[in-house]
C-alpha positions in Angstrom: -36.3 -18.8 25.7 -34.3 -18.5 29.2 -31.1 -20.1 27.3 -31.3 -17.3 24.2 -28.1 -15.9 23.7 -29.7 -13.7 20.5 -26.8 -15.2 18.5 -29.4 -16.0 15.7 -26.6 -17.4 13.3 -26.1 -20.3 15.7 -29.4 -20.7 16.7 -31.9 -23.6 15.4 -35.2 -22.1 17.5 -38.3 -21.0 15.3 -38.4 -17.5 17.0 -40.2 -16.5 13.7 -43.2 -18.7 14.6 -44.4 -17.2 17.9 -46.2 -13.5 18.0 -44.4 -11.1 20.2 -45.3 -8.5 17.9 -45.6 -4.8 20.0 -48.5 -2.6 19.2 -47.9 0.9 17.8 -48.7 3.7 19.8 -52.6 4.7 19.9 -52.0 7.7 18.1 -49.4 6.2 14.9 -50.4 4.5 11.7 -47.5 3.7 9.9 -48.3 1.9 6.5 -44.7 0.2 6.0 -41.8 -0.2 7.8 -38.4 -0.7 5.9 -35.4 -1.5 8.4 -31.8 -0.8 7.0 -28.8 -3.1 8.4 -25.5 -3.4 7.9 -23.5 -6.1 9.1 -20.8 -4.3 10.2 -20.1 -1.0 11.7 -18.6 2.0 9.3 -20.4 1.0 5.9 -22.1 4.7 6.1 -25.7 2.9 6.8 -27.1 5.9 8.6 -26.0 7.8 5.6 -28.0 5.1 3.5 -31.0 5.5 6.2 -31.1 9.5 5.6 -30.6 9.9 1.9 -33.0 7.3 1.4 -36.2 8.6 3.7 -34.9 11.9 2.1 -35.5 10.5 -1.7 -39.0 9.2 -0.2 -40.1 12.6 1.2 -39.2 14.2 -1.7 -41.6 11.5 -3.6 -44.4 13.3 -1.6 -44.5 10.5 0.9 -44.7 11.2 4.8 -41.2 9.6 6.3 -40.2 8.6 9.8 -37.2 7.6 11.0 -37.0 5.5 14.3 -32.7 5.4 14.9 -32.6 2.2 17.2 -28.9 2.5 17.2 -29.3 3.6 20.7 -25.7 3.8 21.5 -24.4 5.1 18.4 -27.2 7.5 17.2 -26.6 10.0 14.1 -30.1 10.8 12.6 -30.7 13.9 14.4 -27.3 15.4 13.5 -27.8 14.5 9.7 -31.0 16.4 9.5 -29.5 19.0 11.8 -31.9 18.4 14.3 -30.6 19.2 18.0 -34.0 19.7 20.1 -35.2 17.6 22.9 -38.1 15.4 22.0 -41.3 16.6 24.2 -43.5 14.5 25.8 -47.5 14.7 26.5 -50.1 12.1 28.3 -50.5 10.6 24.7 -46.7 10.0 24.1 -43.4 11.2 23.0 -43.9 13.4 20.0 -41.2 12.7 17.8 -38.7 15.6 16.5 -39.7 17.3 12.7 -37.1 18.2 10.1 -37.3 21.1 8.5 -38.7 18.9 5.3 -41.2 17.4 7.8 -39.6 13.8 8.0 -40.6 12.7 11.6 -37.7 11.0 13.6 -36.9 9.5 17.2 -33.6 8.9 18.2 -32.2 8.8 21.8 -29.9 12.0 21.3 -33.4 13.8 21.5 -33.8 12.6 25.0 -30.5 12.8 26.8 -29.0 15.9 28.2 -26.2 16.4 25.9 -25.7 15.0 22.6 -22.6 13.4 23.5 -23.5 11.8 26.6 -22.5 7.8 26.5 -25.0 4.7 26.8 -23.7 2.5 29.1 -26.4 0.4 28.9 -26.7 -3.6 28.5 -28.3 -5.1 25.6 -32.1 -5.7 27.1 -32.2 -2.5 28.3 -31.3 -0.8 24.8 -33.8 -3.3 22.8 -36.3 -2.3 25.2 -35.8 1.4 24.7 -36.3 0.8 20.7 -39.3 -1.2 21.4 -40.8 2.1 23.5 -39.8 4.1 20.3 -42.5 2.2 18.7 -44.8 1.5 21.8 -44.7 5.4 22.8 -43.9 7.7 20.3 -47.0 10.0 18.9 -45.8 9.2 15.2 -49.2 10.0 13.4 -49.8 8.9 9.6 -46.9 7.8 8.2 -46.2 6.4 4.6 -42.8 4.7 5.3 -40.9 4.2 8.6 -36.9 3.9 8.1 -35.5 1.9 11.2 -31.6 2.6 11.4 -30.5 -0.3 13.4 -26.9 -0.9 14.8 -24.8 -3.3 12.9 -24.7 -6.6 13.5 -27.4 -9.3 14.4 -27.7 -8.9 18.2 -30.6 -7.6 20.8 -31.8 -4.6 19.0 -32.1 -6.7 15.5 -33.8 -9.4 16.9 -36.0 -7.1 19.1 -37.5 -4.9 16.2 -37.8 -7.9 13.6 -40.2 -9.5 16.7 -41.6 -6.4 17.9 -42.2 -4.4 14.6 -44.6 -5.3 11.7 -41.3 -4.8 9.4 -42.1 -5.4 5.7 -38.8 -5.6 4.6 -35.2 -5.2 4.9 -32.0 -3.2 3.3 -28.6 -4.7 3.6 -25.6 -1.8 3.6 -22.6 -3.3 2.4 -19.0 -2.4 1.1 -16.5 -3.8 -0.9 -13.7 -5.4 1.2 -14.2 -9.3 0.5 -14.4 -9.7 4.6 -18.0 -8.0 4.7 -19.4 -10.8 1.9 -19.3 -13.3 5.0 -20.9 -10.6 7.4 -23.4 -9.9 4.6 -24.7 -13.4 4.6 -24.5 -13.7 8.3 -27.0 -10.7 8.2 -29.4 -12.0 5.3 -29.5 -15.7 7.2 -31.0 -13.9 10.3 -33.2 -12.0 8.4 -34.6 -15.1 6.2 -34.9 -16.9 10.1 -37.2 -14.7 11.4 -39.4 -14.3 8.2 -38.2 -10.9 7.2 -38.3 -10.4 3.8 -35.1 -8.9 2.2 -36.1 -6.4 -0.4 -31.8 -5.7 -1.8 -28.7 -5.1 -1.5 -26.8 -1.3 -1.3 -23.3 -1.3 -1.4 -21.4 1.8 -0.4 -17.8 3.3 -0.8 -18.5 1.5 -4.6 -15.7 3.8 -6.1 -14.8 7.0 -6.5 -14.9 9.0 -9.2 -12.0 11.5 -10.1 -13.8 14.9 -10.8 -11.0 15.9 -13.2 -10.4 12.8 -16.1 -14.2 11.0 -14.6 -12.5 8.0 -14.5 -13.9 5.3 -11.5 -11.5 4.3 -8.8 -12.1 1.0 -6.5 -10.7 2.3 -3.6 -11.1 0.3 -1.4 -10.6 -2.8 -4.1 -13.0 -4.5 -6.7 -16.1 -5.5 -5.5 -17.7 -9.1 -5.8 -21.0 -7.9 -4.3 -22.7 -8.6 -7.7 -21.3 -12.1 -7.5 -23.0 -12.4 -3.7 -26.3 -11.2 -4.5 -26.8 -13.9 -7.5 -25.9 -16.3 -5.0 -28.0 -15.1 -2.5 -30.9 -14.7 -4.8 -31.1 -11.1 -4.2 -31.2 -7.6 -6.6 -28.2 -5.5 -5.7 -30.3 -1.8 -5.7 -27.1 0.7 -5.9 -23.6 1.2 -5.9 -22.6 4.4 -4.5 -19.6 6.2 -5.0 -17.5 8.0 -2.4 -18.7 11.6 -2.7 -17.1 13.6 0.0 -19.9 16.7 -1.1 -22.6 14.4 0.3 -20.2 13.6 3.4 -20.0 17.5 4.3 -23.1 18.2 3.4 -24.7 14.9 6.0 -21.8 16.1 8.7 -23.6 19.7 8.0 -27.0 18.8 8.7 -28.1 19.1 5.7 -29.8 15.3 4.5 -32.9 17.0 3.4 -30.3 18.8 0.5 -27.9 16.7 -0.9 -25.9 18.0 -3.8 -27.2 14.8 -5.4 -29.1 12.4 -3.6 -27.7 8.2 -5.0 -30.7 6.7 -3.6 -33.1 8.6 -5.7 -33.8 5.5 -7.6 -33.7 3.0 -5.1 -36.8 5.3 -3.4 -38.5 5.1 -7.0 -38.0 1.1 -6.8 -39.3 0.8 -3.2 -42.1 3.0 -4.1 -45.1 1.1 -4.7 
């Protein structure tokens, strides 16, 4: 619609009905595609997004990674991956990881990693949609889309444009994000998408002298929210600041100890 302001929460049209779904590229078959949102910036969902197609590959499973946070990228940099993606008459062949997980962000085609977008919202959810449209991504088990917080263009554009089977909400425990958590299931339940759990970060931490748990950030009712919402909460994970030096080091593909290992094994299948 002309009149769309892609405010989804406010919005009463059935955008789920109509088929604006994008083809894949002629050279990609991707058997499921798992998008992980967050509803707010800073709830370590890029973390989430790594670890997680990590635990997959390491399930046997070939893993992509499309990050359509366009303006705030970080995939490349938690595999360690710094090279420019090349291109051929086929495509854009996406960037490997030295444990073979494919991935496509847009730090792999800019000059320098630290370049700014300065780009307006059509023009970004476009660029995610060519991600899908023109990247060379081959056979591929499961696709992790790493999409920018909130529920604007690039949500909205990958759950019409992208055969997405189902959805991860990244959450942590100040009460605030409940609300934003919601906000973020509605959308997804609006345009058909089927939400597969809950992950809460930042759950605790855990003193590595005594063991005992601390709620650092305050007790968390996410339990209490996902009953409500009818929804499994998949993980709680602590604050581990091994698996923040070792993500700020490149090094996804070799966690100390990798929390999502079971949410994998329950997506598996």
């Amino acid at each position: 619609m002309s009149d769309c302001t892609h405010d989804c929460s406010s919005c009463s049209a059935d955008c789920a009905s109509r088929d604006l779904m994008a083809p894949a590229n002629a050279k990609s078959s991707i058997k499921r595609v798992i998008a992980v949102i967050s509803g707010k910036g800073g709830v370590g969902k890029s973390t989430v997004t790594a670890s997680l197609a990590a635990a997959m590959a390491k399930r046997g499973h070939k893993v992509a990674v499309l990050d359509a946070d366009i303006t705030g990228p970080s995939i490349p940099a938690a595999f360690g991956v710094h090279e420019h993606a090349m291109a051929t008459d086929d495509g854009i062949q996406p960037a490997v990881t030295p444990g073979g997980i494919k991935i496509m962000s847009l730090n792999l085609l800019t000059n320098n990693e630290t370049d700014p977008v300065i780009w307006r919202g059509p023009v970004i959810a476009g660029v995610v949609k060519q991600f899908w449209t023109d990247v060379e991504w081959g056979e591929v088990d499961y696709m992790f889309v790493d999409m920018p917080p909130g529920t604007g263009d690039v949500p909205l554009t990958v759950f019409q444009s992208l055969p997405v089977n189902g959805l991860l909400v990244v959450t942590s425990p100040q009460d605030l994000v409940s609300m934003i958590v919601t906000k973020a299931v509605h959308m997804a339940q609006m345009m058909s998408i089927p939400v597969l759990g809950l992950i809460e970060n930042y759950s605790y931490f855990q003193c590595p002298d005594c063991g005992a748990k601390h709620a650092i950030f305050g007790k968390s009712h996410l339990e209490q929210e996902a009953m409500q919402l009818g929804l499994p909460l998949l993980a709680q994970l602590p604050i581990d600041p091994a698996v923040a030096a070792a993500i700020d080091a490149g090094q996804a593909e070799n966690l100390p100890v990798n929390y999502l290992e079971g949410v994998a094994a329950q997506l598996d299948g």
